[in-house]
C-alpha positions as CSV (number, residue, x, y, z in Angstrom):
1,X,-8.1,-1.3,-4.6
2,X,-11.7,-2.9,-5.0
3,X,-11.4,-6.3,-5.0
4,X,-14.4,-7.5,-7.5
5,X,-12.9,-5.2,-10.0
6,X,-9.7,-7.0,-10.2
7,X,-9.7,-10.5,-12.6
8,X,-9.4,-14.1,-11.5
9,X,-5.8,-14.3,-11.8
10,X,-4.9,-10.8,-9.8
11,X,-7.2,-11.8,-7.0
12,X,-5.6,-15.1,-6.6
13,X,-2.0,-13.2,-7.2
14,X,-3.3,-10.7,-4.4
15,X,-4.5,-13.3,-1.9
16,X,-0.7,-15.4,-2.0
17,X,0.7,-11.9,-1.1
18,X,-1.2,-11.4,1.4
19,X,-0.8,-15.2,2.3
20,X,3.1,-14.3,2.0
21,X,3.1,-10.8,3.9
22,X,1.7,-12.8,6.7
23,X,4.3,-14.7,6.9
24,X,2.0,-18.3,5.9
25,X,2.9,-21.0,4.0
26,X,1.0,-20.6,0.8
27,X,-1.2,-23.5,0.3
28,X,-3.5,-24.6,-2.0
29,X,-6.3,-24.9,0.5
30,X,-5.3,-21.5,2.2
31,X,-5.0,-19.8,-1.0
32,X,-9.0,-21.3,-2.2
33,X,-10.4,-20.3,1.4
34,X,-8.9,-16.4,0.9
35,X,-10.1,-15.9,-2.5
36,X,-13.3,-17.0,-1.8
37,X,-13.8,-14.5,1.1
38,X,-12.5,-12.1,-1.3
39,X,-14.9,-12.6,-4.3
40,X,-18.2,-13.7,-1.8
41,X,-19.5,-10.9,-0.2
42,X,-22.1,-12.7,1.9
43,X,-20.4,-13.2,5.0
44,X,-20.6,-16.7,4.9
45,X,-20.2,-19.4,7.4
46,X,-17.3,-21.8,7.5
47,X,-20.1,-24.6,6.5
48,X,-21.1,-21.9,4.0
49,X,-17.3,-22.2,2.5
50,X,-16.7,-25.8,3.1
51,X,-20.1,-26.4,0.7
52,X,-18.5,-24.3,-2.0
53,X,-15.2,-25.2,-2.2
54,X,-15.9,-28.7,-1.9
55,X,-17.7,-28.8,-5.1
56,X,-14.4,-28.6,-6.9
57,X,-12.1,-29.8,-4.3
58,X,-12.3,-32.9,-2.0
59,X,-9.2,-32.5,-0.6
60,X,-10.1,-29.2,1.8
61,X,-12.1,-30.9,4.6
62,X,-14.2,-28.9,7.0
63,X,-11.4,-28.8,9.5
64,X,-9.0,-27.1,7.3
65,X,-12.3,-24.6,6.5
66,X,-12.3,-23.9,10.4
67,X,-8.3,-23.9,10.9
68,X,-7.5,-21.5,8.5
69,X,-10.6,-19.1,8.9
70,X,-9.1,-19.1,12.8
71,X,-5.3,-18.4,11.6
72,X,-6.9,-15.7,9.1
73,X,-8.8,-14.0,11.8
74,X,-5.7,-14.1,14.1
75,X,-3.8,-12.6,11.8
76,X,-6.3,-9.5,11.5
77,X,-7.5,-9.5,7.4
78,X,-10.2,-11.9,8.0
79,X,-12.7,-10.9,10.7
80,X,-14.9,-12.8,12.7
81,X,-19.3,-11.8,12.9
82,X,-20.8,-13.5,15.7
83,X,-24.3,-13.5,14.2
84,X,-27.0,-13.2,18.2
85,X,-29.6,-14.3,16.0
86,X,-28.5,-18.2,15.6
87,X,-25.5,-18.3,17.1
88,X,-23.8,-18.9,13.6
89,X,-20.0,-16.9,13.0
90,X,-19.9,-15.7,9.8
91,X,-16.4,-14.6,8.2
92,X,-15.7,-11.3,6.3
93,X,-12.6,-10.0,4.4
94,X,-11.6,-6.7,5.5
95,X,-9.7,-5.8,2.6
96,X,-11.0,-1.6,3.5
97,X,-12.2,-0.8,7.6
98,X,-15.7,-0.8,7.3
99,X,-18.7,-1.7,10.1
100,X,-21.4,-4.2,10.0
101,X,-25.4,-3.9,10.4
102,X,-27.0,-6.9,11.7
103,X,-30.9,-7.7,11.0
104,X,-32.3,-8.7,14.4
105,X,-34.8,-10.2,12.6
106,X,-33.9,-12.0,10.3
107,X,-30.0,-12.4,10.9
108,X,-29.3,-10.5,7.4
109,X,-25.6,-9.1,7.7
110,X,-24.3,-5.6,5.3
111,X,-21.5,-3.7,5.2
112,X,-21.4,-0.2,6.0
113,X,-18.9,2.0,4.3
114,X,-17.8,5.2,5.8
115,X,-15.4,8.3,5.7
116,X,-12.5,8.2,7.5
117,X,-13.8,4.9,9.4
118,X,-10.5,4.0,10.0
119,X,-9.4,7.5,11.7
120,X,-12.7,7.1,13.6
121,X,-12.0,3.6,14.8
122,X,-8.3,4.1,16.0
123,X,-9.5,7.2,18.3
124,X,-12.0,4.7,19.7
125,X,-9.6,2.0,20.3
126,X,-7.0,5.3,21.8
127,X,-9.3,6.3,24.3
128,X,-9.9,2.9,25.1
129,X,-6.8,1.8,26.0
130,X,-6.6,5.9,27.6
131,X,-9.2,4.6,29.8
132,X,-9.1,1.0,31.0
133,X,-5.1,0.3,30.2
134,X,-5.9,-2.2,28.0
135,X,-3.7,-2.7,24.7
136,X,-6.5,-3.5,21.9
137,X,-5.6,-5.2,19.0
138,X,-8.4,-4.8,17.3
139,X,-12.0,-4.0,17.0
140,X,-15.3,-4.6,15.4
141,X,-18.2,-2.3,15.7
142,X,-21.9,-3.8,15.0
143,X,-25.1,-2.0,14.5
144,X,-28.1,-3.6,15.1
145,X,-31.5,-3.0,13.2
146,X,-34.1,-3.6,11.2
147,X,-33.3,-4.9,7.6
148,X,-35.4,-3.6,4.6
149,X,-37.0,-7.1,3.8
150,X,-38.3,-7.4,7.4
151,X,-39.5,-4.1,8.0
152,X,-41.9,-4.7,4.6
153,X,-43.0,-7.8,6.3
154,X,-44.3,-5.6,9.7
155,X,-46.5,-3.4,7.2
């Protein structure tokens, strides 16, 4: 189900079930942090979300930000981008597997949609643990490039 096609009130019904089916107390602050990451698409910071949110809520201080991006990421529907370029982590929903491209430029983050990316993944994770005995848990695959913005700048 595509996310930005669904209205306010869905998302924020979608985002307490998945708050619930996590077993999570579903607060306010929770709740705000999840449907931002739902409806931004930007990867953003936790500054990035503490700037937003805070501009209608003064209660949700920068701490809760980074506590509940942490349980979220823990929990495996939020996922962690360690961005090389400036050493910022940037959070993504991953409401549908996916993998990222990174700009080593200019830090620029997308998401890269492809078939059967989840089949693909879970024999990569297989043969891992085949290989070193190691149970994964999960996994995030990064692609590093050139963005189209910074390659115009190099003509």
């Amino acid at each position: 189900m595509e996310v930005e096609k669904l209205s306010e009130e869905k998302i924020a019904d979608k985002a307490a079930k998945i708050i619930r089916a996590h077993g999570l107390k579903r607060t306010p602050q929770r709740l705000k942090i999840l449907i931002y990451l739902m409806t931004h698409h930007n990867h953003p910071t936790a500054e990035m979300i503490f700037n937003d949110i805070s501009l209608s809520d003064e209660k949700t201080g920068i701490a809760t930000v980074y506590n509940t991006l942490n349980t979220f990421v823990d929990l495996g529907f939020v996922i962690e981008i360690n961005n090389g370029n400036d050493g910022s982590t940037h959070y993504d929903f991953f409401a549908k597997p996916h993998f990222h491209v990174i700009c080593t430029n200019c830090g620029k983050i997308a998401d890269v949609e492809y078939p059967n990316f989840d089949k693909i993944e879970s024999k990569m994770r297989l043969e891992t643990e085949k290989q070193t005995g190691y149970i994964t848990r999960s996994s995030h695959i990064k692609i590093y490039g050139l963005c189209p913005d910074c390659q115009k700048l190099e003509k």
